[in-house]
Residue, then its C-alpha position, 0 to 999 in steps of 0.5 A: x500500500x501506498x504513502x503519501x507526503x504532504x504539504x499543507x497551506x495553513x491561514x497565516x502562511x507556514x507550511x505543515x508537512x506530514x505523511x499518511x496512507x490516507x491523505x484526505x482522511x489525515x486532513x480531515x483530523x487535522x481540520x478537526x483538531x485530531x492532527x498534529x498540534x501544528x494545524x491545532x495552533x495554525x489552521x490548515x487552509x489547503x493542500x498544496x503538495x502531494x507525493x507518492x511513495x512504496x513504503x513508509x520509511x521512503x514517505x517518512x524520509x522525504x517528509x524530513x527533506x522536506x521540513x528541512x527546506x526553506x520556506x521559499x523552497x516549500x512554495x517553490x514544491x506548492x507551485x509545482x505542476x505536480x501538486x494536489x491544490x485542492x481546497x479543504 
């Protein structure tokens, strides 16, 4: 089965990062304030990235990239032509 790493746009403009088998089913906890205590304190507004992975440990590994970068170098993965905008 599948994993996922993805970004997500919260209201005030930081960027949250997670990995889930389920991306629509984690984002729905984190707008239900089941998430991590990131999204409770900033709220999600939307997914702006997506990527797939064949295990967890390759899912886990890029999740940690990825909050290692920039906040430029995250929205650089947001506009990307590959991500999921999708509006929560």
């Amino acid at each position: 089965m599948p994993y996922y790493v993805y970004i997500l746009l919260c209201r005030d403009g930081t960027f949250y990062t997670g990995h889930a088998k389920d991306v629509k089913r984690r984002v729905e906890q984190h707008k239900n304030g089941q998430g991590a205590r990131y999204t409770r304190i900033h709220q999600p507004e939307k997914i702006v990235h997506v990527e797939k992975f064949n295990s967890r440990s390759e899912a886990m590994k890029r999740e940690q990239e990825i909050k290692s970068l920039s906040h430029m170098k995250k929205q650089q993965l947001a506009n990307s032509h590959d991500n999921a905008d999708s509006e929560m």
